[in-house]
PDB file of N, CA, C and O in Angstrom:
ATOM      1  N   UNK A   1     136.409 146.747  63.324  1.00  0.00           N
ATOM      2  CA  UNK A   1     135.373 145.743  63.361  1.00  0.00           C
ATOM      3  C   UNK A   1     136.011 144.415  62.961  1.00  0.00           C
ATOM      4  O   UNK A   1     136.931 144.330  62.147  1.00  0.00           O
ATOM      5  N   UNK A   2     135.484 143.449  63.558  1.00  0.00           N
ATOM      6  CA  UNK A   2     135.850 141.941  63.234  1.00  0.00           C
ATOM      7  C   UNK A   2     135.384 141.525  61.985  1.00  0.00           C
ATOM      8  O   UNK A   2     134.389 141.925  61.381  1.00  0.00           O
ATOM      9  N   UNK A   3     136.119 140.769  61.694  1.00  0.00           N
ATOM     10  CA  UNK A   3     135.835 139.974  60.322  1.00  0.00           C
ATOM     11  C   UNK A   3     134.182 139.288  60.500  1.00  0.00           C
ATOM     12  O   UNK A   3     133.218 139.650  59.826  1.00  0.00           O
ATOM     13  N   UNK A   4     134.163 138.462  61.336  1.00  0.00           N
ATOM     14  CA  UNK A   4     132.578 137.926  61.966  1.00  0.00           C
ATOM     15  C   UNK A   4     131.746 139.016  61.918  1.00  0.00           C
ATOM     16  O   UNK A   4     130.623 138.888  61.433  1.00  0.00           O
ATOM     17  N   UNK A   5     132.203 140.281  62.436  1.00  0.00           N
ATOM     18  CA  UNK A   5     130.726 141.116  62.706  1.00  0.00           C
ATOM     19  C   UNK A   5     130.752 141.639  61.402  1.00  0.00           C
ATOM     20  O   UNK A   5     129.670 142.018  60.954  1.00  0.00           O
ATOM     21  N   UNK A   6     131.990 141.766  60.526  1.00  0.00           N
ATOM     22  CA  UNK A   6     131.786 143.284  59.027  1.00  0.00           C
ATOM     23  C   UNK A   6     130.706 141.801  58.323  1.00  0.00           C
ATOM     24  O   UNK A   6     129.635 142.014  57.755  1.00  0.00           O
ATOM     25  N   UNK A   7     131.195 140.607  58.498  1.00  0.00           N
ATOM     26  CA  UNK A   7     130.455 139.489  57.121  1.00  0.00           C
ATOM     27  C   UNK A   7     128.904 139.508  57.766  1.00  0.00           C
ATOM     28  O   UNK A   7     128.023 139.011  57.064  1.00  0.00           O
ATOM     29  N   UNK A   8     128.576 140.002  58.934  1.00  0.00           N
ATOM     30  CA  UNK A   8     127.516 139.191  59.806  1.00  0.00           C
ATOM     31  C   UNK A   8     126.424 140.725  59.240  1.00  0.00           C
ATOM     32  O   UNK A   8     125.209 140.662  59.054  1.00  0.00           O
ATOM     33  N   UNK A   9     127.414 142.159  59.045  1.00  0.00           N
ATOM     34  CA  UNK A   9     125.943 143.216  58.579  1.00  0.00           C
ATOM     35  C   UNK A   9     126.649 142.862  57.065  1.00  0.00           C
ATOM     36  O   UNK A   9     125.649 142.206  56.775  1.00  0.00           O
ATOM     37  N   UNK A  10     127.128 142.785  56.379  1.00  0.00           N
ATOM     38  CA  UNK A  10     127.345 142.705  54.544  1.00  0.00           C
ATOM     39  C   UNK A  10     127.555 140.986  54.389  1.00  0.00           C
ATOM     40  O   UNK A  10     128.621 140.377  54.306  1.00  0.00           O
ATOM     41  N   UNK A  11     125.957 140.360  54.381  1.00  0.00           N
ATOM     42  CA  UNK A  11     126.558 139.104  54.658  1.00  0.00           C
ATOM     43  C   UNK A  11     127.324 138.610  52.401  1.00  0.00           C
ATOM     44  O   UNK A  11     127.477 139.209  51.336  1.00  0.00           O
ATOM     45  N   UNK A  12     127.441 137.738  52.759  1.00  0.00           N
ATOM     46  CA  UNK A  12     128.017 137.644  51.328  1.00  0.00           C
ATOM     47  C   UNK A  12     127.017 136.891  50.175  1.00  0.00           C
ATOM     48  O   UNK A  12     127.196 136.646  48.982  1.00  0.00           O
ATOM     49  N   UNK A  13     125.920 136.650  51.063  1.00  0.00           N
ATOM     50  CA  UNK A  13     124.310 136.245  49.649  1.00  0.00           C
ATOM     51  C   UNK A  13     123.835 137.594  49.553  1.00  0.00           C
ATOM     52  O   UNK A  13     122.889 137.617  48.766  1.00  0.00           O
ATOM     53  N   UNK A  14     124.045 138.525  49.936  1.00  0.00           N
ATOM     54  CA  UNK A  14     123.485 139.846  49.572  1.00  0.00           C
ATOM     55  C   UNK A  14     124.220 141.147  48.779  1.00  0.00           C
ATOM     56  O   UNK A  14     123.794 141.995  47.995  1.00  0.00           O
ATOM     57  N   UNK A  15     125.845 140.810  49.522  1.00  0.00           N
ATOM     58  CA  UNK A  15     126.748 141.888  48.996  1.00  0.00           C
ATOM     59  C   UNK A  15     127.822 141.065  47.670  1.00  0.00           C
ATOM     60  O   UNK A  15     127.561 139.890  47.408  1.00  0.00           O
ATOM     61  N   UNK A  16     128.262 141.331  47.383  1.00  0.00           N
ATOM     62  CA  UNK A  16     129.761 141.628  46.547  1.00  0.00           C
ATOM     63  C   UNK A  16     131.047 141.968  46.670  1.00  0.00           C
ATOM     64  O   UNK A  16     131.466 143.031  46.211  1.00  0.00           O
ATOM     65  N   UNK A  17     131.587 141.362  47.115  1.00  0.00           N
ATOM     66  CA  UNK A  17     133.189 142.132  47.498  1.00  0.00           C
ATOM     67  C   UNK A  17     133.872 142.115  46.412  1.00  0.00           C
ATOM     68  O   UNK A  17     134.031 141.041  45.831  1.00  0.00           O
ATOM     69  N   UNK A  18     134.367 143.183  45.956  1.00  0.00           N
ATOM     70  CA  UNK A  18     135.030 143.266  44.517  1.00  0.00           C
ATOM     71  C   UNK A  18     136.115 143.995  45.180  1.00  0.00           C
ATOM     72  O   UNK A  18     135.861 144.999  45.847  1.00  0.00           O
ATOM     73  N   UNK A  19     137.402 143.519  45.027  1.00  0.00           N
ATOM     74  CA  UNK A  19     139.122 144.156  45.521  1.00  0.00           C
ATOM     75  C   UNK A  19     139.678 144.752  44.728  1.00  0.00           C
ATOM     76  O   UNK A  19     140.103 144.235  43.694  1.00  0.00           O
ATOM     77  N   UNK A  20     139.840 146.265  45.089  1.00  0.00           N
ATOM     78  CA  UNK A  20     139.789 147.018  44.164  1.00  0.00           C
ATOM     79  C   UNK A  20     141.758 147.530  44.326  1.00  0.00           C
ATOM     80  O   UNK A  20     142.183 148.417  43.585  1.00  0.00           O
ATOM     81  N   UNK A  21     142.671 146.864  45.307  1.00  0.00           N
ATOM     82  CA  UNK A  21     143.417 147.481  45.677  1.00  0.00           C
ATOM     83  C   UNK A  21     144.452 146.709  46.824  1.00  0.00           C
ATOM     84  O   UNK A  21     144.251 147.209  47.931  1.00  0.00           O
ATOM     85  N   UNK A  22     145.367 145.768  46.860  1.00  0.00           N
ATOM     86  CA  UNK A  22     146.207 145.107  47.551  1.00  0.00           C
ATOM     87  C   UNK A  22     147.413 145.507  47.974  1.00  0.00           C
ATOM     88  O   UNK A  22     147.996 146.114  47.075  1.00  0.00           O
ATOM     89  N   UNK A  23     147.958 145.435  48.841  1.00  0.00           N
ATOM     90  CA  UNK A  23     149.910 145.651  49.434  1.00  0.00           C
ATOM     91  C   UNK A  23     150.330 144.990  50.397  1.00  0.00           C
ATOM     92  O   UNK A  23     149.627 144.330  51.161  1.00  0.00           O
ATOM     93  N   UNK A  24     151.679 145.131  50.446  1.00  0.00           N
ATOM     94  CA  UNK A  24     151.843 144.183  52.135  1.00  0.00           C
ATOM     95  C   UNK A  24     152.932 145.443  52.437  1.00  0.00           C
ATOM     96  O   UNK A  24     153.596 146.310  51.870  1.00  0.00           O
ATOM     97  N   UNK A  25     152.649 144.955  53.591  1.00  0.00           N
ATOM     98  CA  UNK A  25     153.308 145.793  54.396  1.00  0.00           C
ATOM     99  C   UNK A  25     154.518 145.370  55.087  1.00  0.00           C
ATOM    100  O   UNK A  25     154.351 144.152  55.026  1.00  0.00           O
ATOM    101  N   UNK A  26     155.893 145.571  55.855  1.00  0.00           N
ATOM    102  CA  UNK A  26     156.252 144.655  56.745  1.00  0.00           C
ATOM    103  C   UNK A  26     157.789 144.275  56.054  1.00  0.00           C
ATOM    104  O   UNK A  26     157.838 144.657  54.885  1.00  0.00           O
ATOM    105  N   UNK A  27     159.123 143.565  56.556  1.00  0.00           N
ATOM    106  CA  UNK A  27     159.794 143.279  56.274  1.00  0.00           C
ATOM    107  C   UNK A  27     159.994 142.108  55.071  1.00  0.00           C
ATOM    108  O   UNK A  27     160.602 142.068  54.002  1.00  0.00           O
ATOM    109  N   UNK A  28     158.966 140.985  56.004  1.00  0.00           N
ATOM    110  CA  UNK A  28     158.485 139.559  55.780  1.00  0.00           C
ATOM    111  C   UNK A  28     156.997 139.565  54.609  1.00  0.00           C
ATOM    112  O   UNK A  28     156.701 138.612  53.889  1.00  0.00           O
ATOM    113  N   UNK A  29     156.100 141.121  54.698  1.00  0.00           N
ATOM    114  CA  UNK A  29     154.944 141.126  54.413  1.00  0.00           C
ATOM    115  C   UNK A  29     153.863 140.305  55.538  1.00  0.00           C
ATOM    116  O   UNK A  29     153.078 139.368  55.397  1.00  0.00           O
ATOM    117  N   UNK A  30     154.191 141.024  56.511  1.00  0.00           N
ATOM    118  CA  UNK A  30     153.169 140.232  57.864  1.00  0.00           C
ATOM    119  C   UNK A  30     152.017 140.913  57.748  1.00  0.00           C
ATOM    120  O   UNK A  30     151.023 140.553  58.379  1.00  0.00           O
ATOM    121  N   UNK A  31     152.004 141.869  57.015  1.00  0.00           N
ATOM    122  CA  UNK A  31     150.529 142.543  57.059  1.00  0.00           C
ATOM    123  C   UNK A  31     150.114 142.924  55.451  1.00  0.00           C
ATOM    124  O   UNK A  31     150.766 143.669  54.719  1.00  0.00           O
ATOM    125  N   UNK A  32     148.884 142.229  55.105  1.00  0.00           N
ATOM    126  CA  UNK A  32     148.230 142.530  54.170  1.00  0.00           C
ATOM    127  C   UNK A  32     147.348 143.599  54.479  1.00  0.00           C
ATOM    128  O   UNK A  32     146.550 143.680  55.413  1.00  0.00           O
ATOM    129  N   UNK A  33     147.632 144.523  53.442  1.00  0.00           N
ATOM    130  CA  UNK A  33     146.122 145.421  53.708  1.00  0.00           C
ATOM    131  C   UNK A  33     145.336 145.517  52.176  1.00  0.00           C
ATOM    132  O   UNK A  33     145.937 146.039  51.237  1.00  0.00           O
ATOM    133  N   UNK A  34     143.726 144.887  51.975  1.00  0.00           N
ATOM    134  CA  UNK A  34     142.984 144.808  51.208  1.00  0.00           C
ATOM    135  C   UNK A  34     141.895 146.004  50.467  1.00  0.00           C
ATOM    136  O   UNK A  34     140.830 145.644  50.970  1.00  0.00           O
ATOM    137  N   UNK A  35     141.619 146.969  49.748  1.00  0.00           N
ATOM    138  CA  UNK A  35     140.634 147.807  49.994  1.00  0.00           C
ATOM    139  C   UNK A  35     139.598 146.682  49.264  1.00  0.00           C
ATOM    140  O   UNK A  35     140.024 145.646  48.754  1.00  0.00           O
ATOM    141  N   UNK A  36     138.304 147.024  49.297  1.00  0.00           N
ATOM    142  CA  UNK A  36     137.268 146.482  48.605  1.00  0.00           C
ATOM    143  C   UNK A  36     136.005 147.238  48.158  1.00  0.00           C
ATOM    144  O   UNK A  36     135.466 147.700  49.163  1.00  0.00           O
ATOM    145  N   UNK A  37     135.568 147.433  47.440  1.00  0.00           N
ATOM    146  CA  UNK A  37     134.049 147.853  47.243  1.00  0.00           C
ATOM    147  C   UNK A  37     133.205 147.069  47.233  1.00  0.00           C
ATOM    148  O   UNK A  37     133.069 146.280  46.298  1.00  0.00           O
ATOM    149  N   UNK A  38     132.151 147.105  48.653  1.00  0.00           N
ATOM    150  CA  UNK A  38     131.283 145.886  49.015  1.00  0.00           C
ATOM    151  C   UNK A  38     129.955 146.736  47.843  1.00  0.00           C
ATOM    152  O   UNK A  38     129.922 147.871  47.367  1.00  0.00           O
ATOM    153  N   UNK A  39     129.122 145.699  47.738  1.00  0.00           N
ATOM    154  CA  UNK A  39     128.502 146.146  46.118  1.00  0.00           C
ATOM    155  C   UNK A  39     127.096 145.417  46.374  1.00  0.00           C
ATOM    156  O   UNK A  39     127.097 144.265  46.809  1.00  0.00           O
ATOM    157  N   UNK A  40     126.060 145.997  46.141  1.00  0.00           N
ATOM    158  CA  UNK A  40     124.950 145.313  46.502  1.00  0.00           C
ATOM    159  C   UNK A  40     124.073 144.475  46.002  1.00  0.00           C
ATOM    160  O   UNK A  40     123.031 145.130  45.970  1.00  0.00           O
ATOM    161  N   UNK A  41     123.862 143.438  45.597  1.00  0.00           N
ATOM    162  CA  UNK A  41     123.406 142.291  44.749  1.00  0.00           C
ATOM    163  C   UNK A  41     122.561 142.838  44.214  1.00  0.00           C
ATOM    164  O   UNK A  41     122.601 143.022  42.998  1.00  0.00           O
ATOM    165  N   UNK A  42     121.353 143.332  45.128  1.00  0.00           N
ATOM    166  CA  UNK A  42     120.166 143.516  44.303  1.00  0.00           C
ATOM    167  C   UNK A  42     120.022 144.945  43.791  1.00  0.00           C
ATOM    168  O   UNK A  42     119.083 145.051  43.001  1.00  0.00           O
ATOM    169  N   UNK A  43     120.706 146.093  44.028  1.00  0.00           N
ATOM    170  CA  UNK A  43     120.881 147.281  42.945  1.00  0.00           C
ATOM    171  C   UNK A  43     121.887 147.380  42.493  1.00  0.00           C
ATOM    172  O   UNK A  43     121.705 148.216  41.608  1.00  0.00           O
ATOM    173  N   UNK A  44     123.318 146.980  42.460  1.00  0.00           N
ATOM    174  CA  UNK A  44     124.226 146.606  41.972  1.00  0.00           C
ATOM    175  C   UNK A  44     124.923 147.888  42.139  1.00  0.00           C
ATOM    176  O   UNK A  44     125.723 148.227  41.268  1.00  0.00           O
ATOM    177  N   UNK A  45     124.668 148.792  43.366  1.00  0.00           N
ATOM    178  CA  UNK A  45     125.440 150.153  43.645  1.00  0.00           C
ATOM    179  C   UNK A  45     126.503 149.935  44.274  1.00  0.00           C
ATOM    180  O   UNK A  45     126.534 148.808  44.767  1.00  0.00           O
ATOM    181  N   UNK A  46     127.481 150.624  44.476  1.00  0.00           N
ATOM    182  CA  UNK A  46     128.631 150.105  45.638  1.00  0.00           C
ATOM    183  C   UNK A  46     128.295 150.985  47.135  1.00  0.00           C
ATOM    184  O   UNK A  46     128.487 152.195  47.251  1.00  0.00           O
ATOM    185  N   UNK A  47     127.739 150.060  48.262  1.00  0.00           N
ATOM    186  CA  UNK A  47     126.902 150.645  49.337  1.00  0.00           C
ATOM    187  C   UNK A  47     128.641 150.939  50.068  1.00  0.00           C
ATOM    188  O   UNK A  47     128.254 151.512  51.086  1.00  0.00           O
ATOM    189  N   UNK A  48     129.342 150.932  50.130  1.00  0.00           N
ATOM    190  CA  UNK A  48     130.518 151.133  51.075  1.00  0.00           C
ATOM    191  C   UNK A  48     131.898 150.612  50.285  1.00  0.00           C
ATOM    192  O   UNK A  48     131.920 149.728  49.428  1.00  0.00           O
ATOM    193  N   UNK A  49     133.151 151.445  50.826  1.00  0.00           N
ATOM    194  CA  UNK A  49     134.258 151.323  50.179  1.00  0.00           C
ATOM    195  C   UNK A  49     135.365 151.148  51.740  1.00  0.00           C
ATOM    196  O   UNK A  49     135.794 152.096  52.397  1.00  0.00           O
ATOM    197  N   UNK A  50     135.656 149.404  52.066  1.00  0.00           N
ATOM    198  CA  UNK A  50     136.100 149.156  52.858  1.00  0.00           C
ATOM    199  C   UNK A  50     138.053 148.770  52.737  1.00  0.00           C
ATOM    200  O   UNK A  50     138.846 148.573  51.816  1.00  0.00           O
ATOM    201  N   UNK A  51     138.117 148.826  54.192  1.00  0.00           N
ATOM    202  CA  UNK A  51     139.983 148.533  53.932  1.00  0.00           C
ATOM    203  C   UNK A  51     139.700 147.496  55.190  1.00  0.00           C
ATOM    204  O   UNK A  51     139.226 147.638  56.318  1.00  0.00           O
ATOM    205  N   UNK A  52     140.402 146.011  54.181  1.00  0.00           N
ATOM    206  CA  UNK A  52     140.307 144.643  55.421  1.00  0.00           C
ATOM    207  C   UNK A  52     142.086 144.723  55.587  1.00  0.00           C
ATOM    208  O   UNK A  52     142.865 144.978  54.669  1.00  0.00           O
ATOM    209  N   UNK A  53     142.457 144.422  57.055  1.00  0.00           N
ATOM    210  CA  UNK A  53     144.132 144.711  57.221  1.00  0.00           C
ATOM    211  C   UNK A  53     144.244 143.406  57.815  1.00  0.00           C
ATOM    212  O   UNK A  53     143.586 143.229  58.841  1.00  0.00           O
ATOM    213  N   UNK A  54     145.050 142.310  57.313  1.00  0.00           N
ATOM    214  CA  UNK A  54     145.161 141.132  57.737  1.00  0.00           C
ATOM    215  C   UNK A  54     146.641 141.004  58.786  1.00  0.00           C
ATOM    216  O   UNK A  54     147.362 140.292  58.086  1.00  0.00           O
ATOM    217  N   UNK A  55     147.328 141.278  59.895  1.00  0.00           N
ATOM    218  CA  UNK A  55     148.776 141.269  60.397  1.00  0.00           C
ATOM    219  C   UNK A  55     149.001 140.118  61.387  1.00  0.00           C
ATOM    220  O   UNK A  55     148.477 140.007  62.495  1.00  0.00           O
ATOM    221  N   UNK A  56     149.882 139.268  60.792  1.00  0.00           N
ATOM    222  CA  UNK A  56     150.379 138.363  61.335  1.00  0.00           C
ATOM    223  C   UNK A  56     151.435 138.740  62.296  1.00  0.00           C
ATOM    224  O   UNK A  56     152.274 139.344  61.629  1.00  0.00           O
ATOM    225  N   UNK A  57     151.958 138.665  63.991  1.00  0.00           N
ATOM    226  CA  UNK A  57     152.629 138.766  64.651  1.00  0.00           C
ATOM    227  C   UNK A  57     153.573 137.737  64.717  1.00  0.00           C
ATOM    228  O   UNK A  57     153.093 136.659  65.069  1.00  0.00           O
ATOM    229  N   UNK A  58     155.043 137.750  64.431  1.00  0.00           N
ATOM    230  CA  UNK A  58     155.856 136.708  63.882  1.00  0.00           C
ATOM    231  C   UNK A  58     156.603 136.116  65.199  1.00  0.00           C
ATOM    232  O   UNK A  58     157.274 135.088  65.102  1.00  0.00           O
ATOM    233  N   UNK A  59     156.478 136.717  66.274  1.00  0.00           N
ATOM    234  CA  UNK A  59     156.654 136.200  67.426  1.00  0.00           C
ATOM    235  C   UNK A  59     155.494 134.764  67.513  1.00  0.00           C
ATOM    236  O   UNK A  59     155.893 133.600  67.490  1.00  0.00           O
ATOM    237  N   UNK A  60     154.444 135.052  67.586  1.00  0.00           N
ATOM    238  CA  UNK A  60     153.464 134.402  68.122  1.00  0.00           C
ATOM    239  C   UNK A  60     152.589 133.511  67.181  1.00  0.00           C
ATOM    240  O   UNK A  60     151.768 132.611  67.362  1.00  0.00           O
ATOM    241  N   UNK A  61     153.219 134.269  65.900  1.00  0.00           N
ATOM    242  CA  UNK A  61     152.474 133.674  64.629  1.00  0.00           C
ATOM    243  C   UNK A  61     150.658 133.831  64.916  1.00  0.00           C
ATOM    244  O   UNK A  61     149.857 133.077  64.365  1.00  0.00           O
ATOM    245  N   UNK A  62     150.259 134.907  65.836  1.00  0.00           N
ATOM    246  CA  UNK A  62     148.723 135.151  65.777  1.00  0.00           C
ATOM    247  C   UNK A  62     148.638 136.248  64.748  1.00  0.00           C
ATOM    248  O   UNK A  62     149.572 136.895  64.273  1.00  0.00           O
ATOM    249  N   UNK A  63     147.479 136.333  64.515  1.00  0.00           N
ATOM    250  CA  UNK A  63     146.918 136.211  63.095  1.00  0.00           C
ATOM    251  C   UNK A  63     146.116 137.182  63.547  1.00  0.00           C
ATOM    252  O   UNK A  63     145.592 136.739  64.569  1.00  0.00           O
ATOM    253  N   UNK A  64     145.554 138.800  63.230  1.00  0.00           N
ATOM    254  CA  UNK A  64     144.510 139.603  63.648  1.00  0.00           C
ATOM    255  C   UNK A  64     143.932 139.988  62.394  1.00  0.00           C
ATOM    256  O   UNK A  64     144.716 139.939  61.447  1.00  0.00           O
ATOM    257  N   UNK A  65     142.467 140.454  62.081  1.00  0.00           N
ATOM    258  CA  UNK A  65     142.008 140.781  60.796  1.00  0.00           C
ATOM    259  C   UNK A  65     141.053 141.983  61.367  1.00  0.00           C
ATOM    260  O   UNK A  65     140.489 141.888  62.458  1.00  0.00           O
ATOM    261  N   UNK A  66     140.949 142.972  60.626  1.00  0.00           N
ATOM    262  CA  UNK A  66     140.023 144.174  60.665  1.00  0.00           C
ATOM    263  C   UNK A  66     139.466 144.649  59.553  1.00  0.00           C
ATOM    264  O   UNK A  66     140.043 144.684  58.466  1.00  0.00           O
ATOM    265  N   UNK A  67     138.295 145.046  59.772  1.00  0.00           N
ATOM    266  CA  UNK A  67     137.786 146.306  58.620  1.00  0.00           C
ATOM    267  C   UNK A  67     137.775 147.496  59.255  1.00  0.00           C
ATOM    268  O   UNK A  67     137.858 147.523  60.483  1.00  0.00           O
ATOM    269  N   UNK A  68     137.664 148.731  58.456  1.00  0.00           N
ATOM    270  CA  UNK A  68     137.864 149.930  58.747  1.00  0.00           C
ATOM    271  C   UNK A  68     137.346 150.351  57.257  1.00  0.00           C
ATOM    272  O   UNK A  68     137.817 149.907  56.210  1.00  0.00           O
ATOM    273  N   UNK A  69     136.338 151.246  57.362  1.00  0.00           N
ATOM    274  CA  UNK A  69     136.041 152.212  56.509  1.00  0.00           C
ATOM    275  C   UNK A  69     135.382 153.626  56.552  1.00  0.00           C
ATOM    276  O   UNK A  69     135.259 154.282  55.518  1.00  0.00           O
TER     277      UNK A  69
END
């Protein structure tokens, strides 16, 4: 899922992203991968436990971002 669509259902006046977990990956570190526990404002449960993977392509210097959980 895209960064636009994961913020567009957990928008961020409702959820919490609390980062529970960081690394890079990669020679250079072209790829961040993030875990998070998105957390719900108004019961304060953790509704989902996501992984955002940020990889920069060093040819092209484009930039891709995902969630996956």
């Amino acid at each position: 899922m895209t960064e636009t669509q994961f913020e567009k259902n957990y928008p961020h006046d409702k959820f919490k992203y609390v980062r529970t977990n960081f690394r890079t990956k990669g020679t250079m570190g072209q790829t961040e991968i993030e875990e998070y526990d998105i957390i719900s404002i108004e019961t304060g449960e953790t509704v989902l436990k996501a992984t955002r993977t940020e990889h920069t392509n060093l040819r092209g210097l484009d930039t891709t971002v995902k969630w996956d959980w």
